[in-house]
C-alpha positions as CSV (number, residue, x, y, z in Angstrom):
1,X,229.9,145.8,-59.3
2,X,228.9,149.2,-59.9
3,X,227.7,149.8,-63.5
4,X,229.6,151.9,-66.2
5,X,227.5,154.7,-66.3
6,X,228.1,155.1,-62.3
7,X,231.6,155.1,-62.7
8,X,231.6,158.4,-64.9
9,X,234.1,160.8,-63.3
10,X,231.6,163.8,-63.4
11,X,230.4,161.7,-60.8
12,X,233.0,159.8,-59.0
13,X,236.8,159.9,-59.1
14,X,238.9,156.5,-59.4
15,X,242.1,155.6,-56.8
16,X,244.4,153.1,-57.8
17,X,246.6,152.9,-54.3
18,X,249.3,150.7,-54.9
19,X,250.9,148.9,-51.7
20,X,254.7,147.5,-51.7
21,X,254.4,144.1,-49.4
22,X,257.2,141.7,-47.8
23,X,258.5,140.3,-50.7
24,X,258.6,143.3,-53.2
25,X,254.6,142.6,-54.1
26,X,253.2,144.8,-55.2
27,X,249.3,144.6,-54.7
28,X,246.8,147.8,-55.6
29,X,243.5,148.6,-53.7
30,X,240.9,150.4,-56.2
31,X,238.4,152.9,-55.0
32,X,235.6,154.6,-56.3
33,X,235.1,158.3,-54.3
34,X,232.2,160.1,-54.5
35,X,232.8,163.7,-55.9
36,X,230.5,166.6,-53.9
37,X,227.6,166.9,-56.4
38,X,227.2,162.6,-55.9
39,X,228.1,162.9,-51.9
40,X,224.9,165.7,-51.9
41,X,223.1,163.4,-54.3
42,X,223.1,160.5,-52.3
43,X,222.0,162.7,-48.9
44,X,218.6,163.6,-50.8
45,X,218.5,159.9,-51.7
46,X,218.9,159.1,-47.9
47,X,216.7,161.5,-47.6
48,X,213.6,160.6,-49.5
49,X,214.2,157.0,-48.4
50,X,213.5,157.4,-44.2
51,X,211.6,155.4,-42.7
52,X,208.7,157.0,-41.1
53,X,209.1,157.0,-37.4
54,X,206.3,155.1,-35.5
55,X,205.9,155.2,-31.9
56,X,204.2,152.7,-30.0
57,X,200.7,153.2,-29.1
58,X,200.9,154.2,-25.1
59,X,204.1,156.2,-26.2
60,X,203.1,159.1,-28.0
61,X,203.6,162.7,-27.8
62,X,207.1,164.6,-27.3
63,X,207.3,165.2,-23.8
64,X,206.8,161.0,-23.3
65,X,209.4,160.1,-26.0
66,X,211.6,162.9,-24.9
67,X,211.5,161.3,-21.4
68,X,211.9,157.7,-22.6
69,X,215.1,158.1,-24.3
70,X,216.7,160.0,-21.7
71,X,215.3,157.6,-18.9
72,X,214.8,154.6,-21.4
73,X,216.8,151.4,-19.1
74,X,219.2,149.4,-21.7
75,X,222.3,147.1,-21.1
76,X,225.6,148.7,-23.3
77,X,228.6,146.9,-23.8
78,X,231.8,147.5,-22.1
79,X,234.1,150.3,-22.7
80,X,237.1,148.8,-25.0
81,X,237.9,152.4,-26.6
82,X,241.3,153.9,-26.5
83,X,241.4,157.4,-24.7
84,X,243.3,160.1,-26.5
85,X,244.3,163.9,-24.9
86,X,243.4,166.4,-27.4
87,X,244.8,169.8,-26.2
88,X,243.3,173.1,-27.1
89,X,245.1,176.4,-28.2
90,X,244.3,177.5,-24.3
91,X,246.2,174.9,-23.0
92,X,242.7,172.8,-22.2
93,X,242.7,169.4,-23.1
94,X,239.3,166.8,-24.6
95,X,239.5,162.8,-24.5
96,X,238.1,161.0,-27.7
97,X,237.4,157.8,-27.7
98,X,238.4,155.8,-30.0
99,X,236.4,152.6,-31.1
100,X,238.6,150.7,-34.2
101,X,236.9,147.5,-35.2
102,X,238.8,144.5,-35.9
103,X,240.7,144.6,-39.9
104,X,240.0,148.7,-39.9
105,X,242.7,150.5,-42.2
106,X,243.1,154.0,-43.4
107,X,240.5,154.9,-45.9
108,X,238.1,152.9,-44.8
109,X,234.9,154.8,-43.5
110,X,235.3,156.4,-39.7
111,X,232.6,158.5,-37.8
112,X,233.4,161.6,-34.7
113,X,230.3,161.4,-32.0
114,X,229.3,164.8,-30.1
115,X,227.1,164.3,-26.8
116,X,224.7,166.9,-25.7
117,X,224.4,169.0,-22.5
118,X,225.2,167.3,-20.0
119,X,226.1,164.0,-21.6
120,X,229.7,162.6,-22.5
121,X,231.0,159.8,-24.4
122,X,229.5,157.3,-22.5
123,X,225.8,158.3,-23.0
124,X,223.5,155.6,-24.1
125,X,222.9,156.8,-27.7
126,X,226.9,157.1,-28.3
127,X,227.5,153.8,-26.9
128,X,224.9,152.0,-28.6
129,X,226.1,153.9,-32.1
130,X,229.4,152.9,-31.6
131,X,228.4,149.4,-31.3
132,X,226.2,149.5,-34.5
133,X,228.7,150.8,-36.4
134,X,231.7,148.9,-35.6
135,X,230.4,145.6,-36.5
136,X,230.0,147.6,-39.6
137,X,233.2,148.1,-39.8
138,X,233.2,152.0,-39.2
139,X,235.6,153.6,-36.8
140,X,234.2,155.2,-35.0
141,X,235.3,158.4,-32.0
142,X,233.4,159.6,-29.3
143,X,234.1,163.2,-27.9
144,X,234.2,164.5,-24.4
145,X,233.4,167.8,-24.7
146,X,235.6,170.0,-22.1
147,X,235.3,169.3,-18.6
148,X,233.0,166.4,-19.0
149,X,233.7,162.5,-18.9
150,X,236.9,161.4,-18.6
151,X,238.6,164.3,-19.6
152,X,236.8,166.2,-16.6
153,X,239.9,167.2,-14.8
154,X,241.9,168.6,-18.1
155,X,239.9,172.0,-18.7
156,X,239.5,175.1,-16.6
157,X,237.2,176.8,-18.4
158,X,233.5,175.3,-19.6
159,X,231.9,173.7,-22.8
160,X,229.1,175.8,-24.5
161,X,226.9,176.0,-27.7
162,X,229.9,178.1,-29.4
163,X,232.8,175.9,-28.8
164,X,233.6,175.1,-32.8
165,X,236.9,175.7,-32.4
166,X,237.1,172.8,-30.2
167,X,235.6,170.1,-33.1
168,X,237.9,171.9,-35.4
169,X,241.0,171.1,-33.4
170,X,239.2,166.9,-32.5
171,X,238.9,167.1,-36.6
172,X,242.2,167.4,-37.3
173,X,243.5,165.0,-34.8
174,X,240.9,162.4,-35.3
175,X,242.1,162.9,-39.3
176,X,246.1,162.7,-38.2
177,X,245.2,159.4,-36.1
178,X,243.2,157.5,-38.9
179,X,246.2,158.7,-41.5
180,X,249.1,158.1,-39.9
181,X,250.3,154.9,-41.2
182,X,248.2,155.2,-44.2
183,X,250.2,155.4,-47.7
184,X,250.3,158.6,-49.6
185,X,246.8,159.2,-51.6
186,X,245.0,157.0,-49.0
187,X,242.8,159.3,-47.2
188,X,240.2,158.2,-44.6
189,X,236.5,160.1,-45.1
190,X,235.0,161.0,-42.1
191,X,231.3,161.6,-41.3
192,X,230.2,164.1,-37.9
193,X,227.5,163.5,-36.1
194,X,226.1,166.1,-33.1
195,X,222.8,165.6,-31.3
196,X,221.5,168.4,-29.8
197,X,223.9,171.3,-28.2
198,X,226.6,169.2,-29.9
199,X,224.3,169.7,-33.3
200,X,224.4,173.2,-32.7
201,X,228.5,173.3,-32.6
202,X,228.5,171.1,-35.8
203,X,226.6,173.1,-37.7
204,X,228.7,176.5,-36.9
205,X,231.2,174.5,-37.0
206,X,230.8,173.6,-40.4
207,X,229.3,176.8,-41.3
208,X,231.7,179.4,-40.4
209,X,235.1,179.1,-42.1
210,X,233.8,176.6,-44.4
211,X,237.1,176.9,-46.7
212,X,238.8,175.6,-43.6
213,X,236.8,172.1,-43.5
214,X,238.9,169.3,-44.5
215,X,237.8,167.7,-47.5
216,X,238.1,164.0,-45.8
217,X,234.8,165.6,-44.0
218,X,232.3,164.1,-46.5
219,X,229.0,164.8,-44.5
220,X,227.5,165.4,-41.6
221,X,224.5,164.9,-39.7
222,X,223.0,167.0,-36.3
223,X,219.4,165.8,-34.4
224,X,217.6,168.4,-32.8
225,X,220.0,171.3,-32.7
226,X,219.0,174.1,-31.4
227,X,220.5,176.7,-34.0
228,X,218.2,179.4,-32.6
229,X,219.9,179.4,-28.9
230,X,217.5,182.4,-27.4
231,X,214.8,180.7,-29.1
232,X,214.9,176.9,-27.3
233,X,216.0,178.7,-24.0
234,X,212.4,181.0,-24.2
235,X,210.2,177.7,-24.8
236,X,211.5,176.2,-21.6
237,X,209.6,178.6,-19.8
238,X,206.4,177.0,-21.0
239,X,204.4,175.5,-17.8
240,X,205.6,171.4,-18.5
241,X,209.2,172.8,-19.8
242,X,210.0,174.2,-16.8
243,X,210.6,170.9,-15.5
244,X,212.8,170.8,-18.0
245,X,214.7,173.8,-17.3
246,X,214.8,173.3,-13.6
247,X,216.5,169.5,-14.7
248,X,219.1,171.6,-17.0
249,X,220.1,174.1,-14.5
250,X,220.3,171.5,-11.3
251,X,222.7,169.2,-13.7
252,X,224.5,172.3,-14.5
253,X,224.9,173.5,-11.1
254,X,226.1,170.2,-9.7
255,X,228.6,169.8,-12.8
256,X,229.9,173.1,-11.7
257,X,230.1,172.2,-7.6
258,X,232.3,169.4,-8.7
259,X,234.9,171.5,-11.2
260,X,235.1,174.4,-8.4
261,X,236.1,170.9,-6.4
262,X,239.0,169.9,-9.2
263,X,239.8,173.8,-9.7
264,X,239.5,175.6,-6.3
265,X,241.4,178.7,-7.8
266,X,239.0,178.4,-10.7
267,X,237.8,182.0,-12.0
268,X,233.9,182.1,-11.4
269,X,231.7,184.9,-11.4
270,X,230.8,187.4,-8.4
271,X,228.9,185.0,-6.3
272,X,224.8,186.4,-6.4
273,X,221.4,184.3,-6.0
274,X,221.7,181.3,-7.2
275,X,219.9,180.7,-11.0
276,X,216.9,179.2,-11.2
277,X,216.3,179.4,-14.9
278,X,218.4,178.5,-17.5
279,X,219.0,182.0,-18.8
280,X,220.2,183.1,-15.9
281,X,222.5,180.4,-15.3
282,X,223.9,181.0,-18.9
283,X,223.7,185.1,-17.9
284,X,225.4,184.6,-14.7
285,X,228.6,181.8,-15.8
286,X,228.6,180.1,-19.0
287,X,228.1,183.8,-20.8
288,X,231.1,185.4,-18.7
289,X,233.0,182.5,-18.9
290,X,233.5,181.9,-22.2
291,X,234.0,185.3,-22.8
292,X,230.5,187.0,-23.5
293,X,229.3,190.2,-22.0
294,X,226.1,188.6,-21.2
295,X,223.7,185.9,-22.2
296,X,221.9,187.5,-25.2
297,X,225.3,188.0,-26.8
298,X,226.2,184.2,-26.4
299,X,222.6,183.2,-27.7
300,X,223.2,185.7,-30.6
301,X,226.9,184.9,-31.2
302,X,226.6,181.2,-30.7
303,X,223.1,180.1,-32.5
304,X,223.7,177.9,-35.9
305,X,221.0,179.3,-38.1
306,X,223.6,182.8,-39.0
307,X,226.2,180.0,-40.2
308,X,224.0,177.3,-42.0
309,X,223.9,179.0,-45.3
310,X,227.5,178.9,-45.5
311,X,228.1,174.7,-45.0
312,X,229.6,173.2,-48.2
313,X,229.8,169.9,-46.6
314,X,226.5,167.5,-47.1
315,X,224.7,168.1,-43.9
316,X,221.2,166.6,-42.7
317,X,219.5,168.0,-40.1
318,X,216.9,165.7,-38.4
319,X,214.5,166.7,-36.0
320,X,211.0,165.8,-34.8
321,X,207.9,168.0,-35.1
322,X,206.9,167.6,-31.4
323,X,210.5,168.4,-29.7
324,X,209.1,170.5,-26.6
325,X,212.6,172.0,-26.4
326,X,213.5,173.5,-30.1
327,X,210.4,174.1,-31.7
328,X,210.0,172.9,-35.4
329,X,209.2,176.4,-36.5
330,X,213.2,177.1,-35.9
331,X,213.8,175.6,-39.0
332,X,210.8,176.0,-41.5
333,X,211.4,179.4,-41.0
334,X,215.3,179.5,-41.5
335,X,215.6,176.6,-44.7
336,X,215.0,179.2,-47.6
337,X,218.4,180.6,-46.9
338,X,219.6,177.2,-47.0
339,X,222.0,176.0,-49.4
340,X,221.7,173.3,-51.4
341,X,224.4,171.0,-49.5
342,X,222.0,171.0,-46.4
343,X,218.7,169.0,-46.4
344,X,216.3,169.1,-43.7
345,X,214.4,165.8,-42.2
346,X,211.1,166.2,-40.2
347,X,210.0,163.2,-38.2
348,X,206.3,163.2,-37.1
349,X,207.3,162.2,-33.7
350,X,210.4,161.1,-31.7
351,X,210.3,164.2,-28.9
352,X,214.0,165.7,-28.2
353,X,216.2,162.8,-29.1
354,X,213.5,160.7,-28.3
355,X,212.4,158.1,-30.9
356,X,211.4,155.4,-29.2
357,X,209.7,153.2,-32.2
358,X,207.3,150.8,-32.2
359,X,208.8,146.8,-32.5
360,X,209.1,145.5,-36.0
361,X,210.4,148.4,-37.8
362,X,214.1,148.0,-37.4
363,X,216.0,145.4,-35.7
364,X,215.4,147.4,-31.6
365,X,213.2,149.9,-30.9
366,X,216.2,152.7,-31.1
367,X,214.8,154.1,-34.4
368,X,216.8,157.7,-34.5
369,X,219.9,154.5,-34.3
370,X,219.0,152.9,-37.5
371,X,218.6,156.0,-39.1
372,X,222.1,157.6,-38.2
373,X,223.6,153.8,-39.5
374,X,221.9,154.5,-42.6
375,X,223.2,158.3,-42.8
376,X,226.9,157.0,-42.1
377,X,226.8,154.0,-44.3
378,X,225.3,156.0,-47.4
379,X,226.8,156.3,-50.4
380,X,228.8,152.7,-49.3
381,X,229.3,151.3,-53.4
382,X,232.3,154.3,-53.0
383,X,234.2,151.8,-51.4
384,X,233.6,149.2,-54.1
385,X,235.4,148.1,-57.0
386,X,234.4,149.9,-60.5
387,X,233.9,148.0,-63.6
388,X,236.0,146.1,-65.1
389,X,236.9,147.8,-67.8
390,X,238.5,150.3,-65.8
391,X,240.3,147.7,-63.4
392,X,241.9,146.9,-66.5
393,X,243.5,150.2,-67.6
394,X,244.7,150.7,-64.5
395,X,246.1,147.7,-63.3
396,X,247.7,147.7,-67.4
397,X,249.0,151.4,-65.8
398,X,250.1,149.7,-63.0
399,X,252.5,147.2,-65.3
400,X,253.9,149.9,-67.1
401,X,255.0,152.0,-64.2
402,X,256.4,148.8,-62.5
C-alpha cells in the first residue's frame, strides 16, 4: 500500500479505469502513474542504488570482459516471439519481436530492445533480457534493425548510427500493438533500451524532436553508446583495438556480400580497394549510402552527444570506465550540458558490454542483466493501488456516475 504522502498528485496522478464485463459488471482497475519530476526522481534513486560491478579475479580488465560477453558460451531459451513487419516511409521494412508473457494487458509495463552492430534480435543479451523480464511480467519487443535478422531480406538500403527515424516509426507501432484493445485512458508505458550503436540511435532519437516523443515513453536506458561517432572509430586504431576494427569491418563486409546476394541490382558504391579500417568502410558505403557526402559528415551528423541536452524523457546512460572502444572521457567531458532528465552511471569495470561479474552478487554472473531488470522495473509501486482513502472517493465517484 503506498503511503498518503506518496500519493500526492504533485507527485503522482490517480486512474480510475472502469471496465464493462459479461453481465453488465462493472469492475475498475486503479493506478497510481508517476508524473515526470517522480519518473526522474526515481532514476537518481536507481541510480545511487547500483550495485557495484565486480569481476572475478582472472577476469579483469576491458579488453577480457569485452571479449567474454561477446564470446561468453550460454544456453537461451527458444524463440516463442511473434514477428511483426514494420515498414519505413522508404518502403523498407524491420521485424520486432514480440515477447507477451502469460496474463499481460494494456497498461501494464512493456520494454523495446535495440541490438548493436552486428547483432539482431537474437543476440545473447536480448534473449536472456527477454526472458528476465517476462517472468516479470514485462512485455517485452526485440528490434531487427534494417537488413539484419529476420527481417534481412525486407530493406535495400543499410542500418547506421543515425537511423532514429527508424525507432520513431518501431515506437509508434510497438505503442499501436500494446493499445489496441486497451479501453480509452488505458495507456501502456514503455521503457527503450539500446546498447551500444543502438544506444547511440536512442539517444538522438530521444534527443532531437523531443516534442515528438510519446508520452507513454517513460524512460530510457543506452550501455556504452558511442555518442561521439569520430571519436570511438579513432580509438580503434590503438595497437590491441585494431583487432577490433579488423573484427568490425570483416562482419561488415560479409553482412554486405550476403545483401548484394538478396539485392543483386542493389546500388553500391564505385567498386575501389577493399576497406581495411573501419573508417574507410563507413567512407566508402555506409556514409554514401545513407545519404552522407562522406564519413566525417555521418560521424558529425549522426553522433548523440549534439542531441543529449535536448532528451526530456528520463534517460540513464551506463557505461564502464575501461570500454577500449568509447572511451570514458566521451562523456565526463559532455555531462555539464546535460539536462537534468539524463543521469550518467560509471561502472569500474565491465569492458564494452562486457560485465561479466563475479558469482554471488546477483542470481548469474550477467551483471549489466540485473541491472537493466532493475532500471525497467523501477518506479514498480505506480502500478499499485493508492491508499484507501482515495479508493474510496473514487470508487463513491464510480457509484454516482453508474
Amino acid at each position: 500500500m503506498i503511503a498518503p504522502e506518496q500519493a500526492d498528485l504533485t507527485r503522482t496522478e490517480i486512474i480510475a479505469t472502469t471496465y464493462r464485463l459479461p453481465g453488465s459488471v462493472r469492475t475498475s482497475v486503479i493506478r497510481v502513474r508517476q508524473t515526470r519530476a517522480a519518473k526522474i526522481e526515481c532514476d537518481a534513486q536507481w541510480h545511487r542504488n547500483v550495485l557495484p560491478f565486480e569481476p572475478p579475479w582472472w577476469l579483469r580488465g576491458g579488453h577480457a570482459q569485452t571479449l567474454a560477453g561477446a564470446l561468453w558460451p550460454a544456453r537461451l531459451p527458444k524463440y516463442r516471439a511473434v514477428a511483426r513487419p514494420v515498414v519505413m516511409h522508404d518502403g523498407d521494412a524491420v521485424i520486432v519481436h514480440d515477447d507477451c508473457p502469460t496474463g499481460w494487458r494494456p497498461g501494464d509495463r512493456a520494454a523495446l530492445l535495440a541490438h548493436g552492430l552486428g547483432g539482431s534480435s537474437l543476440s545473447p543479451l536480448l534473449v536472456r533480457l527477454v526472458e528476465k523480464l517476462n517472468q516479470r511480467g514485462v512485455r517485452v519487443f526485440r528490434l531487427d534493425m534494417r537488413g539484419c535478422g529476420a527481417g534481412a531480406n525486407l530493406a535495400r538500403r543499410p542500418y547506421h548510427a543515425g537511423r532514429s527515424d527508424d525507432l520513431a516509426e518501431v515506437v509508434r507501432s510497438v505503442l499501436g500493438w500494446c493499445d489496441a484493445e486497451a479501453p480509452s485512458g488505458v495507456e501502456t508505458p514503455l521503457v527503450l533500451f539500446g546498447v551500444s550503436l543502438s544506444g547511440n540511435i536512442l539517444l538522438k532519437y530521444l534527443g532531437e524532436n523531443p516534442e515528438q516523443v510519446p508520452s507513454q515513453v517513460t524512460r530510457a536506458i543506452a550501455v556504452n553508446p558511442p555518442i561521439d561517432l569520430a571519436r570511438s572509430v579513432s580509438t580503434l586504431s590503438g595497437p590491441i583495438n585494431r583487432w577490433y576494427d579488423r573484427h568490425f569491418v570483416g562482419s561488415l563486409g560479409k553482412h554486405l556480400a550476403e545483401h548484394l546476394q538478396r539485392f543483386p541490382d542493389a546500388h553500391t558504391p564505385c567498386p575501389r580497394t577493399r576497406p581495411r579500417r573501419m573508417h574507410e568502410f563507413d567512407d566508402w558505403y555506409t556514409a554514401p549510402m545513407g545519404g552522407f557526402e562522406n564519413g566525417a559528415e555521418y560521424y558529425q551528423r549522426c553522433s548523440a552527444a549534439q542531441f543529449i541536452p535536448g532528451i526530456q524523457v528520463p534517460t540513464t546512460i551506463l557505461t564502464s570506465r575501461d570500454d577500449p572502444m568509447v572511451p570514458v572521457e566521451t562523456f565526463e567531458a559532455e555531462q555539464s550540458s546535460w539536462p537534468d532528465t539524463v543521469r550518467l552511471t560509471i561502472s569500474n569495470g565491465g569492458g564494452h558490454v562486457g560485465y561479466i561479474a563475479r558469482k554471488g552478487l546477483d542470481p548469474d554472473i550477467y551483471w549489466l542483466d540485473w541491472r537493466v531488470v532493475e532500471f525497467v522495473m523501477a518506479g514498480q509501486q505506480a502500478n499499485l493501488a493508492p491508499d484507501a482513502s482515495i479508493i474510496s472517493r473514487l470508487q463513491f465517484a464510480e457509484k454516482l456516475s453508474a
